[in-house]
C-alpha positions as CSV (number, residue, x, y, z in Angstrom):
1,X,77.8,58.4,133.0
2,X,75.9,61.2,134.4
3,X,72.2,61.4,133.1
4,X,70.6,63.9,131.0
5,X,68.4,65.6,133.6
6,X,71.5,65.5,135.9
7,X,73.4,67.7,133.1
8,X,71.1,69.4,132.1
9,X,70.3,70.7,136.2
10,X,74.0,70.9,136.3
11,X,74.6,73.0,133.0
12,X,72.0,75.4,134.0
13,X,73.1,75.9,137.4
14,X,76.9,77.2,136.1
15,X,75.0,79.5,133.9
16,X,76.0,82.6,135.0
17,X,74.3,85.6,133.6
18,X,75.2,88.5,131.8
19,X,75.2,91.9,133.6
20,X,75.8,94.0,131.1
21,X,73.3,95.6,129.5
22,X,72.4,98.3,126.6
23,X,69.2,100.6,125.7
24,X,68.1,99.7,122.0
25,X,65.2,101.3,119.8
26,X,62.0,98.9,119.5
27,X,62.5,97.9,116.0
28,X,65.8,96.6,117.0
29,X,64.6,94.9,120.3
30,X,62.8,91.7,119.1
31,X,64.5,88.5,119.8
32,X,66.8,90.5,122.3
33,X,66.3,89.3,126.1
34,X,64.8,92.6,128.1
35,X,67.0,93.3,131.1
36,X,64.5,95.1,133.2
37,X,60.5,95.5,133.6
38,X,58.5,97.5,131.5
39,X,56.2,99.1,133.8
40,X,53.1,101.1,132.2
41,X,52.6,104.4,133.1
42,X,49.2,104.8,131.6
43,X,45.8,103.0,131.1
44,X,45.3,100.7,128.0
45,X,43.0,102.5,126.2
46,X,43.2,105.5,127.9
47,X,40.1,106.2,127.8
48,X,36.5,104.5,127.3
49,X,36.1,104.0,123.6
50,X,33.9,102.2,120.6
51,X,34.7,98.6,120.1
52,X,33.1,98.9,116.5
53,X,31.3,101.5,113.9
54,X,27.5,103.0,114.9
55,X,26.1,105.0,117.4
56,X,26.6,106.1,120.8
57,X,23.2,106.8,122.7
58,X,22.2,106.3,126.4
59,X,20.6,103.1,126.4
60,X,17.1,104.3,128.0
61,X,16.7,106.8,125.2
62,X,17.9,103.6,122.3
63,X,14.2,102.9,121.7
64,X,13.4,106.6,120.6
65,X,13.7,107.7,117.3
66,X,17.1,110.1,117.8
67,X,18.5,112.7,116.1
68,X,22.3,112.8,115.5
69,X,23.6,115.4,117.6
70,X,27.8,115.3,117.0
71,X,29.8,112.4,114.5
72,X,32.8,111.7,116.8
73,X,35.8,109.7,114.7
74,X,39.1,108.8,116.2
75,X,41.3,110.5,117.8
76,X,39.0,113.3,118.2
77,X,37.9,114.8,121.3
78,X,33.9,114.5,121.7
79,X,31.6,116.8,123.8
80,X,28.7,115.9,126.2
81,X,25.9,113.9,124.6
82,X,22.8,115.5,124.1
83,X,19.8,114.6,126.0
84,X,17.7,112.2,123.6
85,X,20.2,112.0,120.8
86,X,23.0,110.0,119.4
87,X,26.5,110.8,118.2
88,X,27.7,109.0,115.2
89,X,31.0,107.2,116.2
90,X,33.7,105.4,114.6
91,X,36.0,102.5,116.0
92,X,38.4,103.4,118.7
93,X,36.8,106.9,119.0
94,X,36.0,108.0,122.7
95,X,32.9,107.7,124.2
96,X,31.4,111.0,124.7
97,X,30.4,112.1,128.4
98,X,26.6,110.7,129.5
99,X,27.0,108.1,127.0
100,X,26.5,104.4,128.1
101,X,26.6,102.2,124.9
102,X,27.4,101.8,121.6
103,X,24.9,100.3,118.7
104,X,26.8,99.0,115.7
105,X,25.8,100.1,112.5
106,X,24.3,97.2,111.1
107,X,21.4,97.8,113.6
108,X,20.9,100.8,112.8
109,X,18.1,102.5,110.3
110,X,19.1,105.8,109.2
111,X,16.0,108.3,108.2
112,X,15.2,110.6,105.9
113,X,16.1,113.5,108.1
114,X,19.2,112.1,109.5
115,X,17.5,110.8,112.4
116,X,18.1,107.3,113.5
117,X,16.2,104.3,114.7
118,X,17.8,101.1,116.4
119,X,16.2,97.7,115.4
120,X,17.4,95.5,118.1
121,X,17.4,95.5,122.1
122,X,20.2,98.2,123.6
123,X,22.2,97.6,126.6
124,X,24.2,99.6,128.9
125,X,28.0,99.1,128.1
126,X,27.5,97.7,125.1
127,X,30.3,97.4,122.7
128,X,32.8,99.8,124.8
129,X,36.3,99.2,125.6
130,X,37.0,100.6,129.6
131,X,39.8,102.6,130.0
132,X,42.8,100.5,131.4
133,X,40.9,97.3,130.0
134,X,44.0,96.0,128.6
135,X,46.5,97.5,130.5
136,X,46.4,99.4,133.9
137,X,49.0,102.4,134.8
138,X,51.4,100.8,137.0
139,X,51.0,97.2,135.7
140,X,54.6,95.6,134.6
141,X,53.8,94.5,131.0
142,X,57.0,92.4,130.1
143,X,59.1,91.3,132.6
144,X,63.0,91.1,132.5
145,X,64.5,87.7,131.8
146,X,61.7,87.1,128.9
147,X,62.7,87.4,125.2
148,X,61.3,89.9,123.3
149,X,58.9,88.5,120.0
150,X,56.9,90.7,118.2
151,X,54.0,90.8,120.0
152,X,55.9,92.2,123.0
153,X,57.5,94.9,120.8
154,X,54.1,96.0,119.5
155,X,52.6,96.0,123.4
156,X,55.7,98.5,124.2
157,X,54.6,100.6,122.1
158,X,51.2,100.6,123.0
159,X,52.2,102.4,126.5
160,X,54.5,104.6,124.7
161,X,58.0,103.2,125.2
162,X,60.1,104.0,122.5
163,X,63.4,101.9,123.4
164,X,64.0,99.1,125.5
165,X,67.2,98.2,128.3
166,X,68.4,94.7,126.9
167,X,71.4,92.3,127.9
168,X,73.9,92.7,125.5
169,X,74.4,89.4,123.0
170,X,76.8,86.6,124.6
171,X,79.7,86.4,122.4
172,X,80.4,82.6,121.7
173,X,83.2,81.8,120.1
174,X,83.9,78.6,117.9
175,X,86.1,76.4,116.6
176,X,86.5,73.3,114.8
177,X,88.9,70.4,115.3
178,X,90.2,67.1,112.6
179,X,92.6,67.3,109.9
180,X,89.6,65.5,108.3
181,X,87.8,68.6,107.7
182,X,87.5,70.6,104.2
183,X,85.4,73.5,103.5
184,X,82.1,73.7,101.2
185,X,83.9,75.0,98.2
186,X,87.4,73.5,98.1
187,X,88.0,69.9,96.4
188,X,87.6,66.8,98.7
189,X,91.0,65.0,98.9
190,X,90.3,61.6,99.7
191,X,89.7,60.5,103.4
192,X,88.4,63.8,103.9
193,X,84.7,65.1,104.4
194,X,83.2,69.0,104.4
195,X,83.2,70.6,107.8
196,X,78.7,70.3,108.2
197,X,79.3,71.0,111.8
198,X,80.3,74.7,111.2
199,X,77.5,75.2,109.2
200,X,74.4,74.1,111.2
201,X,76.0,75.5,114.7
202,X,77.1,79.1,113.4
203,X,73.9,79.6,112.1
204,X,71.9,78.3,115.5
205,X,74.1,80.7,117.6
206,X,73.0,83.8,115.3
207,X,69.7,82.4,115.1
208,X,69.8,82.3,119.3
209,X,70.9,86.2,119.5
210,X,74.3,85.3,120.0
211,X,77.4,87.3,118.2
212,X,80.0,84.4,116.9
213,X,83.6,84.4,116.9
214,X,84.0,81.9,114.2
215,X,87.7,80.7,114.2
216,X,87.4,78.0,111.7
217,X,88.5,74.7,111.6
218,X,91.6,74.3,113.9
219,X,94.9,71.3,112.8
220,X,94.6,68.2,115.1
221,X,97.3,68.9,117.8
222,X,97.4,69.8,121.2
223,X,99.4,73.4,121.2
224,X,97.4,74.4,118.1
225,X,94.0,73.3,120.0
226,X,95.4,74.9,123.5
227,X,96.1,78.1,121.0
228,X,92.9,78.7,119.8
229,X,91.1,77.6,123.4
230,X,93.4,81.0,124.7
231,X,92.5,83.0,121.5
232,X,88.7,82.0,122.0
233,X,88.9,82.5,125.6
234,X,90.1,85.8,125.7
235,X,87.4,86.8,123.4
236,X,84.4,85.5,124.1
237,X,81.7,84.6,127.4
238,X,81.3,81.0,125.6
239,X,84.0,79.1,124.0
240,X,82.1,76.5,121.9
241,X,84.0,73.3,120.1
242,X,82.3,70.6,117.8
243,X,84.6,67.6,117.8
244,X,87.5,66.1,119.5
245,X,86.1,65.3,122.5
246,X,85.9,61.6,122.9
247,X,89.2,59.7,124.0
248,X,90.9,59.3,120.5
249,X,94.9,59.5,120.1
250,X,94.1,62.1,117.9
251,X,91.1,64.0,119.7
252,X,92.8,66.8,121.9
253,X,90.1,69.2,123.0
254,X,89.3,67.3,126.6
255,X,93.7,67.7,127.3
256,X,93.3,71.1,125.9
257,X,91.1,72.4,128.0
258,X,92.3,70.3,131.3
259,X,95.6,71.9,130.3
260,X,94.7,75.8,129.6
261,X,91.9,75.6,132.4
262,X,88.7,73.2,133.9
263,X,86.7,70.2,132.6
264,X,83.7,69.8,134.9
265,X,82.1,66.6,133.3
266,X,82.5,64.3,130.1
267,X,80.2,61.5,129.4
268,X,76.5,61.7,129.3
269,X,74.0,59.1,128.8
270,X,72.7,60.3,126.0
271,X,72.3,58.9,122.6
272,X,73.1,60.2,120.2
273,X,75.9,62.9,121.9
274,X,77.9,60.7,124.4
275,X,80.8,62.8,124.9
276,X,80.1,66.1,126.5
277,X,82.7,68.4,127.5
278,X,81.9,71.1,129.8
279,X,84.5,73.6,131.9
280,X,85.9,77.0,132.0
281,X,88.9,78.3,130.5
282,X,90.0,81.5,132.0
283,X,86.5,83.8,132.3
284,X,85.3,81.9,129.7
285,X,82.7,78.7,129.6
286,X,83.7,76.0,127.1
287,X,81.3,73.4,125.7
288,X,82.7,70.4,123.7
289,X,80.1,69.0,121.4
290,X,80.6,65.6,120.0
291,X,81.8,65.9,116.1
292,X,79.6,63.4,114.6
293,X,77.2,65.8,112.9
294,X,74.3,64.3,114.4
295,X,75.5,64.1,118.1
296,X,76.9,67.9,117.7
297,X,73.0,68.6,116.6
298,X,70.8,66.7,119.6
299,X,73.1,67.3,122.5
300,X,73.0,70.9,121.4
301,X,69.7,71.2,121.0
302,X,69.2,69.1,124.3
303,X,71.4,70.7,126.8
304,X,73.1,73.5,125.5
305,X,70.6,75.6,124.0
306,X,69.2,76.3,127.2
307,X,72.0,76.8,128.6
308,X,72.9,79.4,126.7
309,X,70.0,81.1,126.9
310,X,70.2,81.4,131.2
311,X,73.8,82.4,130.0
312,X,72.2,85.5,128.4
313,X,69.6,86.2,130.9
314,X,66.9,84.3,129.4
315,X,64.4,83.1,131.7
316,X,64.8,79.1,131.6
317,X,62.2,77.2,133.4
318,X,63.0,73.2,133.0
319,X,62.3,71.6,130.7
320,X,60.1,72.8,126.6
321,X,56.6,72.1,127.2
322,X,56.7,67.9,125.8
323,X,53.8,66.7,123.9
324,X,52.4,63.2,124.4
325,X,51.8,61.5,121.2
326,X,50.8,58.3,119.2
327,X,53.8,56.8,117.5
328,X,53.6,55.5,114.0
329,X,56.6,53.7,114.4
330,X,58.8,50.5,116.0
331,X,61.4,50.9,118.5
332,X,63.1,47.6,119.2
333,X,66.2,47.8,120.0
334,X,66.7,50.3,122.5
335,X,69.9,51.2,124.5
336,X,69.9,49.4,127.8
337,X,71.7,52.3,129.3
338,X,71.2,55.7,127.6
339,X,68.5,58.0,126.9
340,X,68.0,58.0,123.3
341,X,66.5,61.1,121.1
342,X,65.1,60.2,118.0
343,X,64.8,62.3,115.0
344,X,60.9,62.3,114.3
345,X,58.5,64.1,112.0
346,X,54.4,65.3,113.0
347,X,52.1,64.4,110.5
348,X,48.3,63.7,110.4
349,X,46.7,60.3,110.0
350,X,43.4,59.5,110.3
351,X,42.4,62.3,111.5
352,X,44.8,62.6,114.4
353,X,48.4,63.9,115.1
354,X,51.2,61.6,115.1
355,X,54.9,60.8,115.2
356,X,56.9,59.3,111.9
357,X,60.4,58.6,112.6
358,X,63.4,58.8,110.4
359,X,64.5,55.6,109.1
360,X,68.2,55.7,109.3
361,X,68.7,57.0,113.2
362,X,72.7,57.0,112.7
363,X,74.9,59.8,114.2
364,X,76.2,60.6,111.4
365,X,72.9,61.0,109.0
366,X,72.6,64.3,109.5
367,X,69.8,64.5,107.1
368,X,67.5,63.2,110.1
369,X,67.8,66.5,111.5
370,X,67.3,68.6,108.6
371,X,64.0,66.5,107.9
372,X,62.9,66.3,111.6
373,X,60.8,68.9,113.3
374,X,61.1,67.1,116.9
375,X,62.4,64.8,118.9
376,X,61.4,61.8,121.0
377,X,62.8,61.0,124.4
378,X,63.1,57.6,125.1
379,X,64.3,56.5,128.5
380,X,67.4,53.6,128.6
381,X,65.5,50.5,127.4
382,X,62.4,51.7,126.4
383,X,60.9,50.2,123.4
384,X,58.4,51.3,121.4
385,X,54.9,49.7,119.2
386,X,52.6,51.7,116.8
387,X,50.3,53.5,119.1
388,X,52.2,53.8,122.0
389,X,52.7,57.1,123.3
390,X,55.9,59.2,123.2
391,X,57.3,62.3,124.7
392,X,58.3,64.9,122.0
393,X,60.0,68.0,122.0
394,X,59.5,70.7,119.0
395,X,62.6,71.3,117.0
């Protein structure tokens, strides 16, 4: 069995990106991954402005009573200050020539005459924003490989990029393999259980920015799995599979694929998810998730998400950032030779952070996963007591 870290090196090095790419408007941008720097071609502000409502004055004038000379609001265009005299000025407005600081409002005591008088201690460069204080011209602002959230949408803007060049979605296409399977919807013969699988992956692949081929559930023979491998194949960048993988008269995906093209490497130590299929079927990647509903769910969110992320041109470095927490649970019976990944909950208690685990840690419970928001990574043989520390990985 080849380790987790192993695979997951291994999976990320055959991730070959895409190089095709396509110019989209802003609004349609976030959760895309940018295909080339954004490079700012003007300060951020562009000019020195008011961080706040008051009064911009030269600071060796501030303990004077002024006058107000001009009232300067935003996105206007201010003249000169006037020797011994203030200029009423509004947030974001630009600070006029000869002007050094800005005196917010609240200490500020307007007179009878419109004059003004400041009642605390003014200092030069108070309260202003320098030009290219966020940004500088010639600064790359986002950086291609990164995926766009909303934050970096809004920051194109701010430099006055109306569209941005993207990699185009991977196209993953899926199927889904045992006679077994019925649809949400349709009666449930007995011996037969509704196909979950389909309806926790397709959603994750949408939810990753992918565009899914969705073939359905495919009968449990050889020419009709080889059949929809080619159909996929021929389709997509990523041919995905959840079940028949593991070594079953009647699991045919692993011959499939060693028939219609490559299978690079099968069993994993990792529990839940032993059997892994990975290879290439024409121009095509294939992954072979496990079809117990819960190993489908870990080893996906283990080693293939990230895979398919580099796939598109994401940026992948290692490993999510872990947390190291107390557990508020037992371990003690641990698998002597694979890495489990249990399905925990963060709560609070006493005052601290901590790690509840789900009861019932079976691969086929896949209500662990839709009560879990992270799991813990438990090296072969490692047991755990209240208060010990565990690695954990957000959901």
């Amino acid at each position: 069995m080849q380790s987790v870290d192993q695979t997951r090196d291994w999976l990320l090095s055959q991730a070959r990106p895409l190089h095709n790419t396509e110019t989209v408007s802003l609004l349609d941008a976030v959760g895309r991954v940018l295909a080339a720097d954004v490079v700012a071609t003007l300060d951020v502000p562009p000019h020195d402005n008011s961080a706040m409502d008051g009064y911009a004055v030269r600071a060796a004038d501030a303990a004077n009573l002024l006058p107000v000379s001009q009232r300067i609001p935003a996105g206007s265009q201010p003249q000169p200050l006037v020797a011994d005299s203030a200029a009423r000025i509004f947030t974001g407005a630009p600070i006029p020539a000869d002007a050094n600081a800005v005196v917010m409002q609240e200490q500020a005591e307007v007179q009878d005459d419109g004059s003004v008088r400041f009642t605390a201690p003014v200092a030069a460069g108070q309260n202003i924003r320098r030009r290219g204080e966020d940004i500088a011209s010639g600064q790359v602002v986002l950086a291609a490989g990164q995926r766009l959230r909303d934050a970096d949408i809004g920051l194109a803007a701010s430099i006055g990029v109306p569209a941005l060049q993207v990699q185009r979605q991977l196209r993953v296409a899926v199927f889904f393999t045992g006679d077994e399977l019925v649809e949400p919807g349709q009666p449930l013969p007995a011996g037969k259980i509704y196909n979950s699988n389909r309806y926790w992956l397709v959603p994750a692949l949408r939810q990753l920015g992918c565009q899914v081929i969705d073939l359905g559930i495919v009968p449990d023979t050889l020419d009709a799995t080889r059949a929809a491998l080619r159909e996929a194949a021929a389709a997509a960048d990523v041919v995905m599979t959840c079940g028949g993988v593991s070594v079953g008269e009647e699991d045919h995906v692993k011959a499939a694929v060693e028939a219609e093209g490559e299978l690079q490497l099968w069993k994993i130590a990792i529990k839940p998810g032993k059997p892994l299929a990975s290879g290439r079927v024409g121009e095509a990647d294939f992954i072979g998730l496990p079809g117990n509903p819960v190993s489908g769910y870990v080893t996906y969110a283990v080693l293939v998400r990230d895979f398919l992320r580099a796939r598109m041109g994401e940026a992948v470095q290692g490993w999510p950032q872990a947390q190291q927490l107390p557990a508020a649970f037992e371990w003690n019976k641990p698998d002597a030779k694979r890495e489990e990944f249990l399905r925990v909950q963060l709560r609070e208690q006493g005052g601290q952070l901590v790690v509840s685990r789900y009861p019932n840690q079976g691969s086929g419970v896949l209500t662990s996963c839709a009560w879990a928001d992270a799991l813990v990574r438990l090296q072969p043989g490692q047991r755990v007591a209240v208060g010990d520390l565990v690695t954990v990985y957000p959901l």
